[in-house]
N, C-alpha and C positions, 0 to 999 in steps of 0.2 A: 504494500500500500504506500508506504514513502515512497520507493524507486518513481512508482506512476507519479505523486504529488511533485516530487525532484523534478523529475520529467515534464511535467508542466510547465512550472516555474519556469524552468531555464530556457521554454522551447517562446515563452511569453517575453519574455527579457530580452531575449535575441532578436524578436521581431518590432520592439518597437516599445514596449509595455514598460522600458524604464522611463524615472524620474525626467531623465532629455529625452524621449521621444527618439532613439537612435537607432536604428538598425544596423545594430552588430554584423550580422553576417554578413549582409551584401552591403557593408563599407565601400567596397573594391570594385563592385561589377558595375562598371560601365559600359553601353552600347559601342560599338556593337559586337567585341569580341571579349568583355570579361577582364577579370583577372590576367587572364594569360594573353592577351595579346601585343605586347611590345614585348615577352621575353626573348632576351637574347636578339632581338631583331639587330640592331646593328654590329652582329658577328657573324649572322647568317646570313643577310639581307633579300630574306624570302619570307614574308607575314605568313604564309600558312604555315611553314615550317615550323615558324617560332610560336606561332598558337599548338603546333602539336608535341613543341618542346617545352612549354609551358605545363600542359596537363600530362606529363610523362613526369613531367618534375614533382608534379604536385601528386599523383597516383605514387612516384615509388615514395618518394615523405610519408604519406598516409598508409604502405604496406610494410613502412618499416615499423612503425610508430604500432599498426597492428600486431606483429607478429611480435613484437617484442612482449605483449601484455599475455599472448595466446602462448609462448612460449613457459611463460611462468607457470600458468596452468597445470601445462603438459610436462612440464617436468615434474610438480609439485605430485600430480595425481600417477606418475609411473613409479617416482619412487618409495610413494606409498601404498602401491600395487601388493598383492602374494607374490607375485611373478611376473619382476619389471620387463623381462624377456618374451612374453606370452603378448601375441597381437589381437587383436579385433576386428572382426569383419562387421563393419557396422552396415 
């Protein structure tokens, strides 16, 4: 029941619901290409590029930052396994 209320909260705050009226998450997204549209542009000097360098950028930060949390898990729950050796066909 908190995670849900947590969940609210933070999902109301981020779009506008604080004290300044700020939209936290889309600070950044400007028309027409985002966040990511000038990365890197003047090294590669091709906008598509640098828009698909941008979200490659932004995808591996976000899959590292996951697996780093997923990994704790998975080690936590194997070696407190009977039989840390033993797989699962889930």
């Amino acid at each position: 029941m908190f995670h849900r209320e947590i969940f609210y909260f933070t999902s109301f705050y981020v779009q506008g619901g604080n004290p300044k009226h700020d939209r936290i998450g889309f600070r950044y997204w400007q028309p027409p290409d985002g966040p990511m549209g000038k990365y890197l542009l003047d090294q590669v000097h091709d906008q598509k590029l640098s828009i698909f360098l941008g979200f490659w950028a932004t995808l591996t930060n976000a899959l590292f930052a996951y697996m780093g949390t997923e990994l704790i898990g998975v080690s936590k729950y194997r070696r407190c396994s009977a039989d840390p050796r033993l797989t699962y066909n889930l």
